[in-house]
Structure formats: C-alpha cells, structure tokens
N, C-alpha and C positions, 0 to 999 in steps of 0.2 A: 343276280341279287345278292349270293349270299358272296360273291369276290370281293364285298366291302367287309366283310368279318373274316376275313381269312387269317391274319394276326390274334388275332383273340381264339377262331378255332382253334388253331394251330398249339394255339397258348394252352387253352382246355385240353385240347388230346392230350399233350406231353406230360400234362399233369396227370389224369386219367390211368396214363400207361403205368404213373410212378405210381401212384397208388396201386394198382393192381401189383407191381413190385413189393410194395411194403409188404403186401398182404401174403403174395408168397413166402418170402421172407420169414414172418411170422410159421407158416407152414413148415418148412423150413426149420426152425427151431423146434417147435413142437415136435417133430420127428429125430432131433438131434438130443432132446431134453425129454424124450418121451412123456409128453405132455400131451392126452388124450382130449380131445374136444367133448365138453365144455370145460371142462377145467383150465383156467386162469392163471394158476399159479404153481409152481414148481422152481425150477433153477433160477437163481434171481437175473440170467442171462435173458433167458426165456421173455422170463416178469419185465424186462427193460424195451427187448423187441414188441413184446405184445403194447406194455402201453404207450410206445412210440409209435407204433400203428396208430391205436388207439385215438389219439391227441392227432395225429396229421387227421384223421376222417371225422372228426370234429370240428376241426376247425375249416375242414374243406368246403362248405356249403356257404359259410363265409368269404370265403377267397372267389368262389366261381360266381355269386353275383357282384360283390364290390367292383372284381376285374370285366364283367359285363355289363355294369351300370359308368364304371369309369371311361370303359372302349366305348360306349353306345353315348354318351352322353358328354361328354369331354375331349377326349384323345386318342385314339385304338392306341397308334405308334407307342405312347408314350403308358397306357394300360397295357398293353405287351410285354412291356419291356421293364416294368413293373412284377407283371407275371412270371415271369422268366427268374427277378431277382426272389420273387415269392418260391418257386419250386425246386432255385438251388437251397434258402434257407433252409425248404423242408425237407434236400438232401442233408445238409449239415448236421439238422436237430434230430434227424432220424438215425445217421449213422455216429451222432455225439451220443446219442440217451441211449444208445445199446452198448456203447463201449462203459460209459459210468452217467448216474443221474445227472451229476456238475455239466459232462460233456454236450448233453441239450443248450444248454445256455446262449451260445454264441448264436446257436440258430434259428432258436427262437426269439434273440433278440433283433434280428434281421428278419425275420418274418413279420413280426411285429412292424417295423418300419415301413415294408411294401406295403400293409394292409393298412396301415393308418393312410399311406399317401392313396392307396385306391379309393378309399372313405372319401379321403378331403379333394379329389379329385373330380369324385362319382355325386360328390354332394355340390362342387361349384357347376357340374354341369347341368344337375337341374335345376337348380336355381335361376343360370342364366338361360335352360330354354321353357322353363316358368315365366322369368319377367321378358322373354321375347316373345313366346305364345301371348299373355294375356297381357301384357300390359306394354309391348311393342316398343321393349326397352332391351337392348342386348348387349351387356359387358362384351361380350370377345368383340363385337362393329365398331363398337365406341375406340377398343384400345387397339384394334386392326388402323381404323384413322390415325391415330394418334404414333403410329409406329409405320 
C-alpha cells in the first residue's frame, strides 16, 4: 500500500533530516556565540542562524501538506520533484540568511515558487477528483482523449 507514496516519503524524510540539521546548527551557534537557552539574541551571527531556523519551521507545515495534497491528488512524480526544488531552496535561504539578511532572498524566492506550484497543483487535483466523484466529469479523461 504504502509503495505508491514512496516519492513523497522519501521527499518528507529528506526534508525532516534537514530540519533536524538547521536545528543543530542553531545549537551549534549558540555554543560558538554563547548564547544560553532561552535567550534569542546575542551575536547578530547567532541572531541570523536562529531566525533562519526559525522561518524554515514555519513555513514547513506548509510545504508538508501542499506536497501531500499535490502527490495524493494530482501528481506524486511531479510533487516530488517539486519537493526536492522546495528543500534545495530552503538549503539556499538557510545558508544565504546566516551569511547576511540580503542573502535569504534568492532562496526564498525559489521556495516561494515550488509552494505556489504545489498549491496550484494540489488545488487542480481536487477539483478534478470533486467534479469526477460527484458530478462524473474528469478534466485529466477528457484531455487524456484528446491527446
């Protein structure tokens, strides 16, 4: 059963892993900038790692259902592969906003792009298995004929 989501697990773990990374990382600083837990703030090195963590584990509950509603309802291959472009941006924007704030930019502008397409991906797929369920009309049969 679950060998039809192995693309999307697979997608989720690698992501999973990286986050448990950032989070180190942060540790990691905190020990380099002696920056005691809870405290937030100290070296503005610190301050850049922290809120880059920060911002990726925000916006990750996001990314883990649009990428499971796009795979489950749309495309896996093509939510995968989606994913994948999703967890290099949040390499980029993670290691751009510890070097200088500017340096996020690039990779949140690329994250941004996978998650809008998993959105409009994860939204044509229920739609067409909405008007297939109930109303026994199915965009992808119709353009499967026609191609």
């Amino acid at each position: 059963m679950a060998g039809g989501l192995v693309l999307l697990a697979a997608v989720t773990l690698l992501s999973a892993i990286q986050q448990c990374h950032f989070v180190w990382l942060v540790g990691q600083s905190r020990r380099k900038h002696k920056v005691m837990p809870p405290a937030v703030t100290g070296a503005p090195e610190f301050e850049r790692t922290f809120r880059a963590q920060q911002n990726c584990t925000e916006f990750y509950p996001l990314f883990l259902s649009t990428l499971w509603i796009a795979g489950s309802f749309f495309n896996q291959e093509l939510a995968a592969l989606l994913g994948l472009l999703y967890v290099y941006a949040r390499y980029k924007y993670f290691y751009g906003y510890v070097a200088s704030a500017k340096g996020r930019l690039a990779g949140f502008h690329l994250n941004l792009v996978a998650l809008i397409f998993l959105v409009i991906l994860g939204a044509a797929g229920i739609v067409n298995s909405f008007l297939d369920e109930y109303l026994d009309f199915s965009i992808r049969k119709k353009l499967h004929k026609l191609f």
